[in-house]
C-alpha positions in Angstrom: 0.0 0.0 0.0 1.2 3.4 -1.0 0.9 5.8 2.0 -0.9 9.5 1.6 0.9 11.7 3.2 -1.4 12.4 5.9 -0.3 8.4 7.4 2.9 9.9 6.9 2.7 12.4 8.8 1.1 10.4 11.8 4.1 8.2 11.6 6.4 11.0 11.4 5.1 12.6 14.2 5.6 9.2 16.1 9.5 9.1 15.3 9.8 12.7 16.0 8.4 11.7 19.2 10.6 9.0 19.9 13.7 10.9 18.8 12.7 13.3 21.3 12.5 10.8 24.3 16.1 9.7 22.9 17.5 13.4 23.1 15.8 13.7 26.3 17.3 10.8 27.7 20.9 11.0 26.5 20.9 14.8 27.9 20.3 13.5 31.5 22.8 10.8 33.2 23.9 7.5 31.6 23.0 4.3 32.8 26.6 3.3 34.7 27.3 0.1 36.4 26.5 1.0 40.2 28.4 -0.9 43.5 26.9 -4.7 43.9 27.7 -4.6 47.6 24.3 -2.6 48.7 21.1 -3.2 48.8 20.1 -3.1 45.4 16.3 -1.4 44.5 14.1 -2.9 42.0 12.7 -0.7 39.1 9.4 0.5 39.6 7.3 -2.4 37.4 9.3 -4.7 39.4 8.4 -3.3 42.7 4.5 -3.7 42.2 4.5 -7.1 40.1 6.6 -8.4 43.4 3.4 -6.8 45.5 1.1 -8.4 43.3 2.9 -12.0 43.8 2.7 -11.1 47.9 -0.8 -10.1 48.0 -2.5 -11.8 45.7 -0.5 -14.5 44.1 -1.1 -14.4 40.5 -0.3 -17.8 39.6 1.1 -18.1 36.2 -0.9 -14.7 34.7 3.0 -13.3 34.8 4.8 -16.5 33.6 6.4 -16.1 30.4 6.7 -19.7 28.4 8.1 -20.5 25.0 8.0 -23.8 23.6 10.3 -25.0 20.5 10.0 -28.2 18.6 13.7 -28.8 17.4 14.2 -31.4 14.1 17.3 -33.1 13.5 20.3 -33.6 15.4 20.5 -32.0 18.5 23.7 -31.4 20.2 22.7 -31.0 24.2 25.8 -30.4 25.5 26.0 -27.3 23.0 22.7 -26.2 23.8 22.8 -26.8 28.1 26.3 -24.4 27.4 24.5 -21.9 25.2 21.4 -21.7 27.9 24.2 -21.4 31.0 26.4 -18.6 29.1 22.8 -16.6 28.6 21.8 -16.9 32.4 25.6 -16.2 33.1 25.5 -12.7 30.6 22.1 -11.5 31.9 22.2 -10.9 36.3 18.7 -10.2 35.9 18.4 -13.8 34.7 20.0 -14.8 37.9 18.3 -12.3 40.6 16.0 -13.0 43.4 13.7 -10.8 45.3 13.7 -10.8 49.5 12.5 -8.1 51.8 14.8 -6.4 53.9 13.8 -4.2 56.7 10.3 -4.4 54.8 11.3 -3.3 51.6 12.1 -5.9 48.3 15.5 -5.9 46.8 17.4 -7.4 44.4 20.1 -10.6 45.0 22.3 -11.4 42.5 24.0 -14.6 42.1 27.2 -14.8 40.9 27.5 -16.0 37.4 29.9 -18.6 38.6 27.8 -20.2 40.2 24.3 -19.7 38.4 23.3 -22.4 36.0 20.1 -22.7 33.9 18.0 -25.1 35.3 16.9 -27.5 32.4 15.0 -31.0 33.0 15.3 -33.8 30.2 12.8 -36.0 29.8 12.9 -38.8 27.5 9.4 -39.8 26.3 9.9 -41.2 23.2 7.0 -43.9 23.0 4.7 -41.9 25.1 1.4 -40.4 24.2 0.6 -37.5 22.9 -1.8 -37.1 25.7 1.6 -37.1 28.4 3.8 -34.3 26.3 0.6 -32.2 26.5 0.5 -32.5 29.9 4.0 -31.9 30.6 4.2 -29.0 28.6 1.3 -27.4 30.6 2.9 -28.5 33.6 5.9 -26.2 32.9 4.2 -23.2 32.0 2.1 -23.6 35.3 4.3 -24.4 37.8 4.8 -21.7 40.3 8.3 -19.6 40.9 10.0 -18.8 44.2 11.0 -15.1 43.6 13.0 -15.6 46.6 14.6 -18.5 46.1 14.2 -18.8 42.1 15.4 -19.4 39.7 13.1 -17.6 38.0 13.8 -18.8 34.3 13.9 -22.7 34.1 12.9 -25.2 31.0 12.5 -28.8 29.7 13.8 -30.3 27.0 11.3 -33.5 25.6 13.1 -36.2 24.0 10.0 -37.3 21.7 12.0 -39.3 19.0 15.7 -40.0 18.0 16.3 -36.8 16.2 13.1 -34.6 17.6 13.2 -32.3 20.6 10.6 -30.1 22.3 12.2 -27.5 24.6 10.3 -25.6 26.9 11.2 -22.1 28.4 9.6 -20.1 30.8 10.4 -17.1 32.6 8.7 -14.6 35.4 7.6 -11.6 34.2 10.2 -10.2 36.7 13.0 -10.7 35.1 12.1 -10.3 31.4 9.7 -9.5 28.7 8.6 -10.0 25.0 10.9 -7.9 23.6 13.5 -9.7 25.8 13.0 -12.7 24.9 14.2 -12.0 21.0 17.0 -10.8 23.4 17.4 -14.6 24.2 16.8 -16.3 21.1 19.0 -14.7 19.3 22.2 -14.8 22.1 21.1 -18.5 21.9 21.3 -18.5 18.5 24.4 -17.2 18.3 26.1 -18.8 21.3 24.7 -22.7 20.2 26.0 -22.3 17.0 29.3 -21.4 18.5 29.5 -23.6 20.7 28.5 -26.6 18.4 30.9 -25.5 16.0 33.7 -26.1 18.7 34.3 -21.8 19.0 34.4 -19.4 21.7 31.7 -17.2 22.8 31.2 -14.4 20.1 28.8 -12.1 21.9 30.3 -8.8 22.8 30.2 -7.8 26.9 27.4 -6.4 28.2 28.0 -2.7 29.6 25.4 -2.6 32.4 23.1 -4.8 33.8 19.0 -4.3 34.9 20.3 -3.9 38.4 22.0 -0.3 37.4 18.8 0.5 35.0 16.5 0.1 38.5 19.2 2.6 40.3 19.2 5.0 37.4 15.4 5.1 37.1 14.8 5.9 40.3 16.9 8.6 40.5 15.5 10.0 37.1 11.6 9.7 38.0 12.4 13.1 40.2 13.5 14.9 37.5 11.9 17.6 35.8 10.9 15.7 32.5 9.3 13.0 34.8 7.3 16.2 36.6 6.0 17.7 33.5 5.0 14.4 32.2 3.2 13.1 35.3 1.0 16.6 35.3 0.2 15.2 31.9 -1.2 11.8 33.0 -2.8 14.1 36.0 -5.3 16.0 33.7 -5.6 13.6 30.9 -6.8 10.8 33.5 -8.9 13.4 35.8 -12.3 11.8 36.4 -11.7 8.6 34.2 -14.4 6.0 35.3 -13.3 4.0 37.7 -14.1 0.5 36.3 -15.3 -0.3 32.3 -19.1 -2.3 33.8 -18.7 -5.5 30.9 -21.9 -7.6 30.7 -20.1 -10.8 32.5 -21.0 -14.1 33.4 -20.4 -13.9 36.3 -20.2 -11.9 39.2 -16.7 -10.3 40.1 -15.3 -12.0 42.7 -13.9 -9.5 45.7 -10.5 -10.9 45.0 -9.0 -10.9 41.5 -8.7 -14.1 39.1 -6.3 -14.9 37.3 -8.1 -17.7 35.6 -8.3 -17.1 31.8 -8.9 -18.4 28.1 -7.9 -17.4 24.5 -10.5 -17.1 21.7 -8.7 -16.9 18.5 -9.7 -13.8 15.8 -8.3 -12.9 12.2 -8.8 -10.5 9.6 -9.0 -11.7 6.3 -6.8 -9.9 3.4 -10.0 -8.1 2.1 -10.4 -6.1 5.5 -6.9 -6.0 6.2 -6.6 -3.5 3.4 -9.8 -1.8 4.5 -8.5 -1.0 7.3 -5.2 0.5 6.2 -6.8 2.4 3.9 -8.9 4.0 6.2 -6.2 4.9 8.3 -4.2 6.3 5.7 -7.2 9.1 4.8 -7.4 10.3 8.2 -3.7 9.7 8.8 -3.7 7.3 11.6 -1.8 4.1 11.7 -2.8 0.6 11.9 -2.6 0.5 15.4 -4.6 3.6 16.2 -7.5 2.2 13.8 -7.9 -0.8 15.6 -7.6 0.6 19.1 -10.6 2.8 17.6 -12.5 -0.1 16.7 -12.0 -1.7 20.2 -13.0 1.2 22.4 -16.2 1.5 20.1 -17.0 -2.0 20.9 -16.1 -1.5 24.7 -18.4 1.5 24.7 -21.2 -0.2 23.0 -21.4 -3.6 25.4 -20.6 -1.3 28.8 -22.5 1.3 27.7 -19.5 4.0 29.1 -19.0 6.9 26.4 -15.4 7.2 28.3 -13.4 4.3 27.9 -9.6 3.6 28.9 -7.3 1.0 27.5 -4.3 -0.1 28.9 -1.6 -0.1 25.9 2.3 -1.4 26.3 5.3 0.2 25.0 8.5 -1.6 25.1 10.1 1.1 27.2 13.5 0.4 25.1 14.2 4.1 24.7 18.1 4.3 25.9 20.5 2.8 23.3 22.3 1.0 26.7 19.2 -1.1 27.3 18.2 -2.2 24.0 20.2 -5.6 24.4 19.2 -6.4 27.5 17.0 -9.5 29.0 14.6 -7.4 31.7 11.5 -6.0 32.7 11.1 -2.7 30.9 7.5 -3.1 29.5 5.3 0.3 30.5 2.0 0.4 29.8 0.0 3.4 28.8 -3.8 4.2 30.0 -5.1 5.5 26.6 -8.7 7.1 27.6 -11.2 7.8 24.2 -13.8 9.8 24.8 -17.0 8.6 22.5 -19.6 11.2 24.0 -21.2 13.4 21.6 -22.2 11.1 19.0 -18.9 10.6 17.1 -18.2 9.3 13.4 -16.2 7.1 12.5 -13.7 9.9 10.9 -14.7 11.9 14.5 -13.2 8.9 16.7 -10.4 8.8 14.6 -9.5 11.8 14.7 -9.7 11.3 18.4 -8.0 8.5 19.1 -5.1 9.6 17.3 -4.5 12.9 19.7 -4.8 10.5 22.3 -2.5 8.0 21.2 0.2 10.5 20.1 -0.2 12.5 23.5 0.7 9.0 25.3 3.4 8.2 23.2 4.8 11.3 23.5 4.8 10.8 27.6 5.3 7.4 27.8 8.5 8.0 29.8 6.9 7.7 33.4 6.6 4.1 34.9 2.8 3.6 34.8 3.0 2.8 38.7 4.3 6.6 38.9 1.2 7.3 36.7 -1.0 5.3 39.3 0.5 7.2 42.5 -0.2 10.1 40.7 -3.7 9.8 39.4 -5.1 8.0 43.0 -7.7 5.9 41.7 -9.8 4.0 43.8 -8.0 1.1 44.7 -9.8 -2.5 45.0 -8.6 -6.4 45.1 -10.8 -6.9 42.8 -9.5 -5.1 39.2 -6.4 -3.3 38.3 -6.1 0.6 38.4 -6.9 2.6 35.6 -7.9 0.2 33.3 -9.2 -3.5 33.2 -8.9 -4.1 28.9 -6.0 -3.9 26.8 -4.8 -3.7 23.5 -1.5 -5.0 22.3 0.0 -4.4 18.9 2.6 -6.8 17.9 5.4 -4.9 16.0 8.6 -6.0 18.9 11.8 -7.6 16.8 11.3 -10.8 16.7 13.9 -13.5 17.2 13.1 -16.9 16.1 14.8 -19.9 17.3 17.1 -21.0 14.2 19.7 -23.4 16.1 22.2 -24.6 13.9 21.7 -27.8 12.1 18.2 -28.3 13.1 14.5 -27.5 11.8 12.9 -25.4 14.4 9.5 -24.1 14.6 6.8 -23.4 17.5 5.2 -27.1 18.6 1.5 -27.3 19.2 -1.8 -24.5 18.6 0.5 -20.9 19.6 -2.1 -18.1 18.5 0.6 -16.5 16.6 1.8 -13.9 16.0 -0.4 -11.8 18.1 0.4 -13.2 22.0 3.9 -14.6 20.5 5.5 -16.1 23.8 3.9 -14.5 26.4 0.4 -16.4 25.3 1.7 -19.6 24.0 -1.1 -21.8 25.3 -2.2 -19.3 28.6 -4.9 -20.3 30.9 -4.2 -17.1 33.1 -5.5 -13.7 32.2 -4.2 -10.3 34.1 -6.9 -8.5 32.8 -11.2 -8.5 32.2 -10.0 -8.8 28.2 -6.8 -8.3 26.2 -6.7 -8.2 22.4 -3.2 -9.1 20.9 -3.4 -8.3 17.6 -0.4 -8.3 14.6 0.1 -8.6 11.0 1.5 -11.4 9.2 1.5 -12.1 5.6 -1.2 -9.6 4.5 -3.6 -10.7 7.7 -4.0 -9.0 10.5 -4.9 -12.1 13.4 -4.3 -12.6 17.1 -6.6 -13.8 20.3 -8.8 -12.2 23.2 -7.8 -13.4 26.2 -10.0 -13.4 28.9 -10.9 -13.6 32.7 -12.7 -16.7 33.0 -14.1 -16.2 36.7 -16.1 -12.9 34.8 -16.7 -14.2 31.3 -17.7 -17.7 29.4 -15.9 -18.5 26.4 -19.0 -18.5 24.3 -19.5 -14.8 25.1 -16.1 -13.9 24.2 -16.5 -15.3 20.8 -19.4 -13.3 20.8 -17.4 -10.0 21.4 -14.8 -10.8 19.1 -17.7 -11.0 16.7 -18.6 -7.7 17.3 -15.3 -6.5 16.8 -15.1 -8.1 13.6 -18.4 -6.3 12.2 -17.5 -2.8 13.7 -14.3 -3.2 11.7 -15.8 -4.0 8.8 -19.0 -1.2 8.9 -16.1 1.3 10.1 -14.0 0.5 6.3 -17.9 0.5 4.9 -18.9 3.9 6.0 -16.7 6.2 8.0 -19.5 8.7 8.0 -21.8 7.1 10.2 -21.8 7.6 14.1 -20.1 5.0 15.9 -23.1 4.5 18.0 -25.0 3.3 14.8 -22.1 1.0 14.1 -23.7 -2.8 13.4 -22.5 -5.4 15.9 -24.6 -8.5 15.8 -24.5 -11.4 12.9 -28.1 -11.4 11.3 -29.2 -14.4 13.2 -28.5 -13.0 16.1 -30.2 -9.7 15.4 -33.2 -11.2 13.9 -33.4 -13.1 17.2 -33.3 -10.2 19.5 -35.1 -7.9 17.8 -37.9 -10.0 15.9 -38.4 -13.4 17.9 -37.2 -11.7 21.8 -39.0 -8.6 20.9 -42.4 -10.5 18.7 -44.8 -8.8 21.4 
């Protein structure tokens, strides 16, 4: 697709963003290695994931599992190197989290004597039913953050020259765009090592540990004032909770119980849709988040909505290479009172998306301290829906010598790792969404204690049909948008409604 200028200028306006976070940043301090012999913070995201763990116990909603099927000749002894010289690059691969004096910090072990934990199991013979149930086993299966190690795996011997290894990480030590951090070190160091070579990777210059200590001592700065008075007035008066139509009842305690209910755009709509962006000079991303807050307002019946967004929070050159947790998320609020069009929300959505990028620099738990929402066990602050783009680097596993690929039903691309056969959900509803050969496709993942899975396919439906009347007519209000199948409409509003 050709872009007008006006998607042009909506993505120019997003670098000249970023490139102003970069001058920003590289005017203040560098990131430098800090002493290892105190008591080491943890970065902000850190800080209230390891509250989270202690006061609710998430389970595996914050687990991070990749699975490989590997073909061919597998050399293990390369491969149990490669995943020990990873573990022994990264220290936040080898930290642990205890309370001192009531406060988490960070332990770090030494690399000398950190290994990656990796279980073989040989099961060739066995039934299909048994890898299955080993493989959810291992994304399950809860972490110690005191004790860890909090990134362990499995390799399954499944035939003479067939593997499937299984990863999985806490959130608390890593994200998605970390792990094409891993997979390609791994890459890289496997294929070394098989080969009989050294180590080619170049040193690392600072570790997580000295991000946390730099963060904190940035987040009093002046940029970090003027972008929390920002997220102050943008957020004032947001609704405290998006009211659904669940199932069920919300329990007094958050769930982390979940599903995945698979969506995809076909090539037809996919076009639509990037065309329509392109006249009113929003990107792909903003179009869709405009499609799902129209949805969220239609079934809540809110006209203020607010989505919880991420950005990979890689903004410092320093950091880029480097296996942590630096995910932020942004609270995007869309306003749909007054009867918007479909060109009207656009329009709208875009402000608000560029005005978040543009102070995405806060950690949102600054955002949260500064906002004071009501605060409840039951739902997350801000926000209880998000909406995740996929456009991180990825980084396939390509060992040398053998024919890898993702084993089993992954809803790629859109959840990539982090969703690779999930039953946890952090949120009410998440839509992962990416493109991939001319489609756009992904899954909603839900919260099973609020919603059936019948009535998420139901939603995603919806989504589906506001998409497509949105590319149909972007001159009709967004109220008027048509959401149900015709069976379903001629249900409720001829055979419900034949009094």
């Amino acid at each position: 697709m050709t872009l007008t200028p006006s998607v042009i200028d909506a993505e120019r306006l997003l670098k000249l963003a970023r490139a102003a976070r970069l001058q920003r940043s590289s005017a203040m301090a560098p990131i430098e290695p800090v002493e290892r012999g105190v008591a080491l913070p943890l970065s902000f995201a850190q800080q209230r994931l390891w509250f989270i763990e202690r006061l609710e116990g998430a389970g595996g909603a914050y687990h991070i599992p990749v699975r490989q099927r590997l073909r061919g000749e597998l050399d293990r002894a390369a491969l149990r190197r490669a995943l020990d010289r990873v573990v022994a690059r990264h220290e936040a691969l080898r930290t642990t989290f205890v309370e001192v004096e009531g406060e988490p910090v960070q332990r770090i072990a030494p690399a000398e004597e950190s290994r990656f934990h990796l279980t073989e199991h040989d099961l060739r013979g066995a039934a299909e039913a048994d890898v299955r149930r080993l493989m959810a086993e291992e994304a399950g299966a809860p972490f110690d953050l005191e004790r860890g190690p909090l990134i362990r795996g499995r390799l399954l011997r499944i035939g003479d020259s067939d593997h499937v290894l299984l990863i999985t990480m806490h959130h608390i030590v890593s994200d998605g765009w970390s792990m094409g951090v891993f997979t390609r070190e791994l890459n890289a160091l496997y294929a070394a090592f098989r080969d009989g070579n050294p180590d080619p990777l170049a040193p690392l210059p600072i570790q997580y540990a000295d991000y946390a200590v730099w963060q904190r001592r940035w987040v009093e700065g002046e940029v970090l004032r003027e972008q929390a008075a920002y997220w102050q007035q943008t957020l004032a008066g947001a609704p405290e909770l998006l009211e659904l139509p669940a199932d069920h009842a919300r329990p007094a305690r958050q769930d982390f119980t979940g599903g995945l209910v698979d969506m995809e755009l076909d090539e037809g709509l996919t076009a639509g849709l990037k065309a329509l962006g392109a006249r009113h000079g929003a990107t792909l991303y903003m179009t869709l988040l405009a499609g799902w807050a129209a949805v969220l307002s239609r079934l809540s019946g809110q006209d203020d909505v607010v989505i919880g967004t991420p950005t990979a929070n890689r903004g410092r050159k320093e950091i880029e290479e480097l296996i942590g947790f630096f995910v932020n998320v942004l609270p995007v609020r869309v306003a749909l009172s007054g009867a918007p069009t479909v060109a009207e929300l656009l329009a709208r959505v875009k402000a608000r998306a560029l005005g978040a990028q543009q102070h995405q620099d806060i950690p949102f738990e600054q955002v949260v301290e500064v906002v004071q929402p009501a605060r409840s066990l039951s739902h997350t602050p801000l926000f209880q829906v998000m909406f995740t783009w996929q456009n991180a680097p990825e980084g396939g596993m390509e060992l040398s010598g053998l024919a890898a690929r993702e084993s089993g039903p992954l809803p790629a691309p859109a959840a990539q790792a982090e969703a690779a056969e999930q039953t946890t959900a952090k949120f009410d509803l998440s839509l992962f969404l990416g493109e991939r050969d001319g489609r756009i496709a992904g899954v909603v993942e839900y919260a099973a204690a609020l919603f059936e899975r019948q009535t998420v396919e139901r939603f995603a439906g919806y989504l589906l049909r506001a998409l497509e009347a949105m590319v149909a007519d972007e001159r009709q209000p967004v109220s008027r948008l048509p959401l149900l199948p015709e069976v379903e409409r001629r249900r409720v509003v001829e055979e419900w409604n034949a009094t």
